[in-house]
N, CA and C atoms as an extended XYZ file, in Angstrom:
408
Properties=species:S:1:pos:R:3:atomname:S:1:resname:S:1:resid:I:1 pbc="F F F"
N       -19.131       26.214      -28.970 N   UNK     1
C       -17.873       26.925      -29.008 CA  UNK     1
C       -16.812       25.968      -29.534 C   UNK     1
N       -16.085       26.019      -30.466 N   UNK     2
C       -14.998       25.754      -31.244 CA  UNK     2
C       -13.293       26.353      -30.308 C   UNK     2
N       -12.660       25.346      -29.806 N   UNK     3
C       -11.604       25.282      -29.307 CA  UNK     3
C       -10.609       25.099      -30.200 C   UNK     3
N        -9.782       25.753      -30.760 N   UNK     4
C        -8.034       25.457      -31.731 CA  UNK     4
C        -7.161       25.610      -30.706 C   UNK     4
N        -6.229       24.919      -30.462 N   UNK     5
C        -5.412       24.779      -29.152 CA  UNK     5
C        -3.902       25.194      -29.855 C   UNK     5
N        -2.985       25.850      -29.521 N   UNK     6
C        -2.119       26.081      -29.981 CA  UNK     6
C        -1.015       25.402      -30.102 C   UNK     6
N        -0.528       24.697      -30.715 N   UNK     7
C         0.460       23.993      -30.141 CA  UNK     7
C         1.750       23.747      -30.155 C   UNK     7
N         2.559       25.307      -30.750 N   UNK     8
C         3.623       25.597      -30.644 CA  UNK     8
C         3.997       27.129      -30.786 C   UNK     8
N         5.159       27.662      -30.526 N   UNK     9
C         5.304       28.966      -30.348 CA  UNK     9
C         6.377       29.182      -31.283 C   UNK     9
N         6.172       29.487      -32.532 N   UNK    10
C         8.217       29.483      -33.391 CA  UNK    10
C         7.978       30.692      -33.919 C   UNK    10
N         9.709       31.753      -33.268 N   UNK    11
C         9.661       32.699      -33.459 CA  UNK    11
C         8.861       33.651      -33.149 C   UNK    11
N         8.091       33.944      -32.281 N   UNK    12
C         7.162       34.806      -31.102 CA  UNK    12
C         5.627       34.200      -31.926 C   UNK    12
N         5.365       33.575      -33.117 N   UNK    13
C         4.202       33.285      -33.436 CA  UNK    13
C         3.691       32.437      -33.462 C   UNK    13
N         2.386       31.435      -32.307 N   UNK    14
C         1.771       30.932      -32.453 CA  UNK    14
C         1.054       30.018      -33.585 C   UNK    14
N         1.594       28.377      -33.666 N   UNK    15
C         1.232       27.475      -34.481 CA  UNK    15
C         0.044       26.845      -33.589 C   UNK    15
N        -1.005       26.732      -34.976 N   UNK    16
C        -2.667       26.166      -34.470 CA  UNK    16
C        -2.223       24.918      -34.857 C   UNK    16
N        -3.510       23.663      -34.511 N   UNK    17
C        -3.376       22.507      -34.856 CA  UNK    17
C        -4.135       22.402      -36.570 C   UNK    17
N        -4.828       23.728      -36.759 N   UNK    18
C        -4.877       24.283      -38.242 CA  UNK    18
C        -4.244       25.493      -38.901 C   UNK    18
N        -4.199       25.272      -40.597 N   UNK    19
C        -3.478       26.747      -40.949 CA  UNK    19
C        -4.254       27.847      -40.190 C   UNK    19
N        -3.625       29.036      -39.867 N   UNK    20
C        -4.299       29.842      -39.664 CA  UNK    20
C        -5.387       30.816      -41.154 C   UNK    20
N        -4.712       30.782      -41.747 N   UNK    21
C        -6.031       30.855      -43.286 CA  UNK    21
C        -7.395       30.103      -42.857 C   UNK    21
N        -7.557       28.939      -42.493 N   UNK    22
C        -8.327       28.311      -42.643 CA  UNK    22
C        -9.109       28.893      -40.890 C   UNK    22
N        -8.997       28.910      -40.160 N   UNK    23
C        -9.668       29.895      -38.643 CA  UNK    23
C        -9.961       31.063      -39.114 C   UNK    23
N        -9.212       31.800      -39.866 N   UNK    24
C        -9.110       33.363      -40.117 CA  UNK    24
C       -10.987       33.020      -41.001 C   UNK    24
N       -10.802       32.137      -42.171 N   UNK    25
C       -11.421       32.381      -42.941 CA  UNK    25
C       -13.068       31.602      -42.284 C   UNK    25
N       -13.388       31.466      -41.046 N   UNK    26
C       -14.365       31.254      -40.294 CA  UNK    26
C       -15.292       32.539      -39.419 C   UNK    26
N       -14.278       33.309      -39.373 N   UNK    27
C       -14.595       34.700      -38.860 CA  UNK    27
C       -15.899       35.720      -39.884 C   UNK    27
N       -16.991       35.974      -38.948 N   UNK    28
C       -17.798       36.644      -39.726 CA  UNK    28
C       -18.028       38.006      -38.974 C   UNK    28
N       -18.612       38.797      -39.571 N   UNK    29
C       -19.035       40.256      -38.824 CA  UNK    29
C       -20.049       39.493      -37.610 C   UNK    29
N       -19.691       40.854      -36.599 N   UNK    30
C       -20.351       39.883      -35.278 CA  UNK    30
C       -19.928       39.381      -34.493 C   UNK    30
N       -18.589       38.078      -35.252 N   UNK    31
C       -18.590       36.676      -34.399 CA  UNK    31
C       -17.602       38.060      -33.587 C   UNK    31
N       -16.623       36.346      -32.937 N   UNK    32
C       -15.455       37.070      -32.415 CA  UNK    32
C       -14.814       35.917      -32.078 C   UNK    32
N       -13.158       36.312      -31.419 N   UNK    33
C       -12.341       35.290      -31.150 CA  UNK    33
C       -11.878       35.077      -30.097 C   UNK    33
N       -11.862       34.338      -29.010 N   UNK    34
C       -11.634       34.366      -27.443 CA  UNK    34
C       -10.732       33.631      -27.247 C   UNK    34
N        -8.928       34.346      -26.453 N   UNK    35
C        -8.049       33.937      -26.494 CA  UNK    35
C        -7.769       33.720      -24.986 C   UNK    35
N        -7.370       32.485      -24.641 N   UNK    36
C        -7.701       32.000      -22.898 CA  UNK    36
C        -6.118       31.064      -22.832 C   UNK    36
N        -5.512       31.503      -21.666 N   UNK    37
C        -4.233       30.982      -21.191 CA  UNK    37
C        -4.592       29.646      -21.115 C   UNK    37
N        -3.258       29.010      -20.822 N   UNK    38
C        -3.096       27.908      -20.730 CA  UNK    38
C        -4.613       27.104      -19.610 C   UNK    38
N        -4.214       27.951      -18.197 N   UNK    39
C        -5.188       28.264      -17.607 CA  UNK    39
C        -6.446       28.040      -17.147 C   UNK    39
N        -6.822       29.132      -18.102 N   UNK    40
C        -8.174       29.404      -18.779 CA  UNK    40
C        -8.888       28.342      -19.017 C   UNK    40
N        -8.351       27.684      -20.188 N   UNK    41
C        -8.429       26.672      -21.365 CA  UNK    41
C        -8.646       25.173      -20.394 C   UNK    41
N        -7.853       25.321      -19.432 N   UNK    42
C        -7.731       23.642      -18.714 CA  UNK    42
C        -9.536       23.983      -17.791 C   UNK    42
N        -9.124       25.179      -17.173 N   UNK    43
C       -10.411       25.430      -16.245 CA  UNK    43
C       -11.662       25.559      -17.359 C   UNK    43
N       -11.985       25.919      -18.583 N   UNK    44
C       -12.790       25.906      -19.881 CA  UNK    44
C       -12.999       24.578      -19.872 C   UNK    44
N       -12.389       23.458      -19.950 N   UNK    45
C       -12.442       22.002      -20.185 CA  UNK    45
C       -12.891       21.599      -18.898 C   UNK    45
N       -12.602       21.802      -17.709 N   UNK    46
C       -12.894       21.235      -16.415 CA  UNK    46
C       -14.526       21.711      -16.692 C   UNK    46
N       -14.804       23.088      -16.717 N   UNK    47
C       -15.872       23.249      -16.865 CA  UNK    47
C       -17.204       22.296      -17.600 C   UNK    47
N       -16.773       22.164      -19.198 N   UNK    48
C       -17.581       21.472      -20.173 CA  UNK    48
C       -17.513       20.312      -19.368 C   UNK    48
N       -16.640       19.365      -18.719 N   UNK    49
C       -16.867       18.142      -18.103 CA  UNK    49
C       -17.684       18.293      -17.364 C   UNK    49
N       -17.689       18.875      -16.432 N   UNK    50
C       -18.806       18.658      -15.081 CA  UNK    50
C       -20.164       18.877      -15.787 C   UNK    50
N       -20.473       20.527      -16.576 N   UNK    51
C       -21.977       20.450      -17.293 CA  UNK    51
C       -22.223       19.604      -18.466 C   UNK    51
N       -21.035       18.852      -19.143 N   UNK    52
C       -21.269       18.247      -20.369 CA  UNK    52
C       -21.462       16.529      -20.029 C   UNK    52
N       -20.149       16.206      -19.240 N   UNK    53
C       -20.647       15.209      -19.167 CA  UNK    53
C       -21.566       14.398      -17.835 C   UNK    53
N       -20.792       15.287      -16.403 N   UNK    54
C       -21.266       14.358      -14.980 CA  UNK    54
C       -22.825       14.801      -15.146 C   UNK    54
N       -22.731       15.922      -15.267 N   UNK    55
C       -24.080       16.668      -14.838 CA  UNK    55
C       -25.695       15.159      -16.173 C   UNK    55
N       -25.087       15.200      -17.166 N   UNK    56
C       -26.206       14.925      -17.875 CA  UNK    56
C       -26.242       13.196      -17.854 C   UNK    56
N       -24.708       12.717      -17.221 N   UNK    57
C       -24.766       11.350      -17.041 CA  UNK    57
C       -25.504       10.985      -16.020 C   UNK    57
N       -25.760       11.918      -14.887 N   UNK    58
C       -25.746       12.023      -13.835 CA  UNK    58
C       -27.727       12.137      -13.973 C   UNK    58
N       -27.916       13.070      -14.633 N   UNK    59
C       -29.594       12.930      -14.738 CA  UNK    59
C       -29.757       11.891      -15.404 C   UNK    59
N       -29.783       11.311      -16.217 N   UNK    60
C       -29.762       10.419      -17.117 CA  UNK    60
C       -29.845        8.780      -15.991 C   UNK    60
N       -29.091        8.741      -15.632 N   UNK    61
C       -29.120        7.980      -14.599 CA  UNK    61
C       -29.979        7.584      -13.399 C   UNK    61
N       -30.467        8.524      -13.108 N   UNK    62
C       -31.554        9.117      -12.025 CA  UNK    62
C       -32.689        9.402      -11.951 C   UNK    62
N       -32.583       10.401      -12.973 N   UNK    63
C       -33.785       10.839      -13.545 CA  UNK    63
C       -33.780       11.802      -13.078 C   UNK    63
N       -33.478       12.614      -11.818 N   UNK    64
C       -33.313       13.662      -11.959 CA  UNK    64
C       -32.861       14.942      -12.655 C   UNK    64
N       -33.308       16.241      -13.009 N   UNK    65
C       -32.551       17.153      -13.795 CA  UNK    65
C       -31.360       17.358      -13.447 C   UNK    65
N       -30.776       17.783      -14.964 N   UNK    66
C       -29.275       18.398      -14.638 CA  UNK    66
C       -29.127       19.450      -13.544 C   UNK    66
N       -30.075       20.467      -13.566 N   UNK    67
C       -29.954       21.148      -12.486 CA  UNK    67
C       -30.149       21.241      -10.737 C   UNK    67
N       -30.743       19.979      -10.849 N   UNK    68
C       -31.044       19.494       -9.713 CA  UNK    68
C       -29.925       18.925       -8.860 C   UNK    68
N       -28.854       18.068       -9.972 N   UNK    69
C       -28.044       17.229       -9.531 CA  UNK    69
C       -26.696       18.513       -9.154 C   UNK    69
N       -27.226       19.802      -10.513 N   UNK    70
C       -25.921       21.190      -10.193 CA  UNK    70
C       -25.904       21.285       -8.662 C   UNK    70
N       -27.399       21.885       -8.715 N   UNK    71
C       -27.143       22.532       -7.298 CA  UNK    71
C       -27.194       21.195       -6.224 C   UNK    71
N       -27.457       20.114       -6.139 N   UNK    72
C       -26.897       19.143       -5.030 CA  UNK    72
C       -25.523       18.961       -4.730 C   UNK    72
N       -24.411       18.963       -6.282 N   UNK    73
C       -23.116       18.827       -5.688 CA  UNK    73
C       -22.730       20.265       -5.462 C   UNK    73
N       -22.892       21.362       -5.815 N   UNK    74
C       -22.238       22.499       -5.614 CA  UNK    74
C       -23.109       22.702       -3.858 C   UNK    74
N       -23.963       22.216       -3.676 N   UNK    75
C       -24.144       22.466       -1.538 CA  UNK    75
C       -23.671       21.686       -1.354 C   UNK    75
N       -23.291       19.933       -1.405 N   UNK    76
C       -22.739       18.961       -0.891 CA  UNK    76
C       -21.405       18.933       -0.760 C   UNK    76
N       -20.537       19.897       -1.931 N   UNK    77
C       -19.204       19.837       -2.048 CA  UNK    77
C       -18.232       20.928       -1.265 C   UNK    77
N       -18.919       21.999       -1.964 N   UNK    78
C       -18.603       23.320       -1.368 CA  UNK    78
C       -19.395       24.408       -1.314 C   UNK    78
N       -20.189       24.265       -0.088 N   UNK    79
C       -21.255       24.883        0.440 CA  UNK    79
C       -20.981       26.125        0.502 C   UNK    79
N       -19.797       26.509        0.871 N   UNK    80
C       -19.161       27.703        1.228 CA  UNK    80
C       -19.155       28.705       -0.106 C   UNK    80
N       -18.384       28.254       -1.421 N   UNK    81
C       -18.401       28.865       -2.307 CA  UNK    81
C       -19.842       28.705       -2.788 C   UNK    81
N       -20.618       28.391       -2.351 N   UNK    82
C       -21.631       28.284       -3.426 CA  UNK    82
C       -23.171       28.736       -2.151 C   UNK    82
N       -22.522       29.656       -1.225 N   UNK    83
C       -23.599       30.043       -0.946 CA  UNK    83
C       -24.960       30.924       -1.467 C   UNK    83
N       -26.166       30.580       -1.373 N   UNK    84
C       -27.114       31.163       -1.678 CA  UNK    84
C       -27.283       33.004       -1.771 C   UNK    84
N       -27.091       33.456       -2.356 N   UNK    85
C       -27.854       35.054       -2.388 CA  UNK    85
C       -28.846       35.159       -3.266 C   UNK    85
N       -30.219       35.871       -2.433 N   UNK    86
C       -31.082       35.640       -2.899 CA  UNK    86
C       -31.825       37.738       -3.195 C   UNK    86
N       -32.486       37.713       -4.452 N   UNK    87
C       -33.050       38.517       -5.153 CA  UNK    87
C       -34.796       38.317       -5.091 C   UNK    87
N       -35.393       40.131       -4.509 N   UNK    88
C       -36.617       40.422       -4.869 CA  UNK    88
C       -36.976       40.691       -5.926 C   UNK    88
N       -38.441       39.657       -5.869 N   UNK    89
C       -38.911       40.418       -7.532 CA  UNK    89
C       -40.286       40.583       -6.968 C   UNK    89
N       -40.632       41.476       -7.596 N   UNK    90
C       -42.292       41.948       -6.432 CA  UNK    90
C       -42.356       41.396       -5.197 C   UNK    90
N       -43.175       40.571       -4.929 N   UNK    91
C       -43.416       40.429       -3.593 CA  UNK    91
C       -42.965       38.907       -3.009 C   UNK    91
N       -42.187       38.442       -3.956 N   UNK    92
C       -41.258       37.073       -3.608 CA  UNK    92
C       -40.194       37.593       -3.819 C   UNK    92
N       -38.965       36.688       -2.981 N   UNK    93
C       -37.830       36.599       -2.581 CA  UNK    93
C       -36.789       35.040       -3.347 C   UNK    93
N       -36.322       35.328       -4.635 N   UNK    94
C       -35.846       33.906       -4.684 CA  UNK    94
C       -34.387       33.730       -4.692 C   UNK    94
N       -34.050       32.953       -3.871 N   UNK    95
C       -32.515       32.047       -3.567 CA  UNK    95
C       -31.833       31.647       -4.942 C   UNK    95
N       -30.650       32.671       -4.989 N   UNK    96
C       -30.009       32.083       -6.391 CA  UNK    96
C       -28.544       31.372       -5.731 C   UNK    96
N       -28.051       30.508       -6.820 N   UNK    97
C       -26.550       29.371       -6.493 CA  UNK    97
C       -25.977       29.733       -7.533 C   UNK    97
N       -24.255       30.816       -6.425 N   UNK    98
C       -23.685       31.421       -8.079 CA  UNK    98
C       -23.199       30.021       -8.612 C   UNK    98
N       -22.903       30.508       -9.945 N   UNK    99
C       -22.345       29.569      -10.762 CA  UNK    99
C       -20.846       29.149      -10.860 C   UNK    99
N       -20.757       28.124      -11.389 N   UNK   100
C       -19.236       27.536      -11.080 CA  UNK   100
C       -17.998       28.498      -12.138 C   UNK   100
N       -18.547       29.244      -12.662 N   UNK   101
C       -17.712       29.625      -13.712 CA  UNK   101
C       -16.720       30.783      -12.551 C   UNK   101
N       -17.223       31.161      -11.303 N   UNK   102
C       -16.215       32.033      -10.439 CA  UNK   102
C       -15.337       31.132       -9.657 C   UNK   102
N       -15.140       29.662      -10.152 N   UNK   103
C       -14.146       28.959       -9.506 CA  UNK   103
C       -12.748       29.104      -10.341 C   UNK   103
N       -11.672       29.012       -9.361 N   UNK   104
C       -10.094       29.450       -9.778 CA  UNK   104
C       -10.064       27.498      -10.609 C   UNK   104
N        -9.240       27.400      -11.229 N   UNK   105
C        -8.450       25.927      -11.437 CA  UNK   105
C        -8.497       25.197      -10.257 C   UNK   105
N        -7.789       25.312       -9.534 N   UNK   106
C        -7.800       24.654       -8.546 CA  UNK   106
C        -9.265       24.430       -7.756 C   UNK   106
N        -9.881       25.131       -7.236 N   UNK   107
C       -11.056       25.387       -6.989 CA  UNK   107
C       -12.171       24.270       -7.650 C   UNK   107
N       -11.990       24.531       -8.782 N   UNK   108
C       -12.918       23.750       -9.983 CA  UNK   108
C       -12.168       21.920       -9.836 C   UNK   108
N       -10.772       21.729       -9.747 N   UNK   109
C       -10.266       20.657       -9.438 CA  UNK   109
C       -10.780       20.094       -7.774 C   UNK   109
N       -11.500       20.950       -7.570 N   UNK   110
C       -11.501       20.056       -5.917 CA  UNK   110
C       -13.164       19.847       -5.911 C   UNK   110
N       -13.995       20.806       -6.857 N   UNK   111
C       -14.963       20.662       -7.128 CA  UNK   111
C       -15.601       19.098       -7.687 C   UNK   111
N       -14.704       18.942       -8.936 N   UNK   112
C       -14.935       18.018       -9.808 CA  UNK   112
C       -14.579       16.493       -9.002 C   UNK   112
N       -13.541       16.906       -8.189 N   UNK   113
C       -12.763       15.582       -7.298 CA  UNK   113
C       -14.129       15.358       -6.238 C   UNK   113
N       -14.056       16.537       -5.232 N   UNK   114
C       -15.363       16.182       -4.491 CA  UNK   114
C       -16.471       15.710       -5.150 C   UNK   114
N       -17.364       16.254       -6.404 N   UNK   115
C       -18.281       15.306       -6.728 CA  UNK   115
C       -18.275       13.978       -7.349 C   UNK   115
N       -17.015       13.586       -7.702 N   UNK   116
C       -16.952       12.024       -7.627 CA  UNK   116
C       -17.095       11.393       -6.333 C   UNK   116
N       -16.197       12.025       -5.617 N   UNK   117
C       -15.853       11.597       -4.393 CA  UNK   117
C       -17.830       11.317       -3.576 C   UNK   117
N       -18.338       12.643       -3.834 N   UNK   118
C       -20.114       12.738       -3.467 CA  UNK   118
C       -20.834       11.492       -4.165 C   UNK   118
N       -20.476       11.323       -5.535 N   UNK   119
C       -21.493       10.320       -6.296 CA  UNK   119
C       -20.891        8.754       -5.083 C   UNK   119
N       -19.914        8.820       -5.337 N   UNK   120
C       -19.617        7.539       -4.374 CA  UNK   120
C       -20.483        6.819       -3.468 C   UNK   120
N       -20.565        8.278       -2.489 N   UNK   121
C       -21.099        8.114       -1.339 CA  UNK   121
C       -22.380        7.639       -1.355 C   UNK   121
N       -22.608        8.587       -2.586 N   UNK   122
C       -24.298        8.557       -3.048 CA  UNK   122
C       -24.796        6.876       -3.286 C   UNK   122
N       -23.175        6.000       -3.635 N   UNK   123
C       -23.815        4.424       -4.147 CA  UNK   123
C       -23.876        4.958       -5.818 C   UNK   123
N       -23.254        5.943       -6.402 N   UNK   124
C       -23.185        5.978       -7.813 CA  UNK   124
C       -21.514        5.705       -7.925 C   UNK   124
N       -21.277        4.441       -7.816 N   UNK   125
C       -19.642        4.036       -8.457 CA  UNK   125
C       -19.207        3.760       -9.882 C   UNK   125
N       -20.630        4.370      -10.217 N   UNK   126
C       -19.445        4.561      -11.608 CA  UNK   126
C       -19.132        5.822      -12.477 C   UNK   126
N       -19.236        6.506      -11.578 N   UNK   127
C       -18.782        7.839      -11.743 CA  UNK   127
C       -17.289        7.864      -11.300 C   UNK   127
N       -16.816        8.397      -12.563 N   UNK   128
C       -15.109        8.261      -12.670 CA  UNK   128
C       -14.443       10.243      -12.713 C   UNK   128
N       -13.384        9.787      -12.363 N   UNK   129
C       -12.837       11.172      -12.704 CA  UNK   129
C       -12.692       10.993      -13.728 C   UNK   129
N       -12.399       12.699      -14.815 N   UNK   130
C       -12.344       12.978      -16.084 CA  UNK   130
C       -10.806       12.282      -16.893 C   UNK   130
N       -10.746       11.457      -17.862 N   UNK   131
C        -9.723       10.750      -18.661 CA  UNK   131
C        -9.296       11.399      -19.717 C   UNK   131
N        -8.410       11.841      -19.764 N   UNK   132
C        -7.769       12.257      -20.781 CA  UNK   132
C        -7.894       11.417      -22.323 C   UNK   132
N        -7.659        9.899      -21.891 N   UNK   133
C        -8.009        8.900      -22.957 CA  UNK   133
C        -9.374        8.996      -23.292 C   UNK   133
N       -10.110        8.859      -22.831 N   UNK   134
C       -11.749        9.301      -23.496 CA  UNK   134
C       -11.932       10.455      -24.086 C   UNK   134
N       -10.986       11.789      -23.841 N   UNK   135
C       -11.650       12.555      -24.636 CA  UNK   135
C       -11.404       12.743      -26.321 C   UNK   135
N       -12.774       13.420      -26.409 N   UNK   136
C       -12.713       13.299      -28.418 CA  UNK   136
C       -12.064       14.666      -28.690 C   UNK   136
């Protein structure tokens, strides 16, 4: 997914950090264009951090899977939001962990804080909160 961030408002119309000709002319039958508040966009980025970067630094490190390490901080952090509901399929019963994408901003900020705060504990100190200066 391709992010253009807006970054000014003159005269009720929205300036990209590109011409708009040049976005317009990326558009194909099919695609589409997804327009996300300020919001949105910060909680969109909180997101890609935790699965883009903790999650795969985090296996990588360990050796454990990314998903392994998902569902350890989402029970370790906030057990509560991330309780189990679980679905029949014939004659098994399996335990699903909703996903983080039903966390508010804030929510997702206490998420991301607690699993640093978790790797810590864990004896993983070098797990940092997300830097504005590092990102590309």
């Amino acid at each position: 997914m391709k992010l253009i961030r807006v970054t000014a408002i003159i005269d009720g119309i929205p300036i990209f950090d590109r011409p708009i000709k040049e976005l317009l002319d990326q558009c194909s039958v099919g695609g589409a264009l997804q327009l996300l508040t300020p919001e949105g966009y910060i909680t969109n980025q909180q997101i890609r951090w935790f699965k883009g970067v903790l999650l795969p630094a985090l296996s990588k490190d360990s050796g454990d899977s990314v998903e392994w390490w998902e569902t350890k901080l989402k029970l370790d952090v906030m057990p509560d939001e991330f309780t189990p509901f679980y679905i029949p399929m014939g004659k098994q019963i399996f335990p699903v962990i909703p996903s983080i994408t039903k966390l508010s901003k804030p929510k997702m900020n206490q998420m991301i804080e607690g699993s640093v705060s978790k790797c810590h504990e864990y004896g993983l100190t070098w797990v940092t909160l997300p830097d504005k200066e590092l990102r590309s």
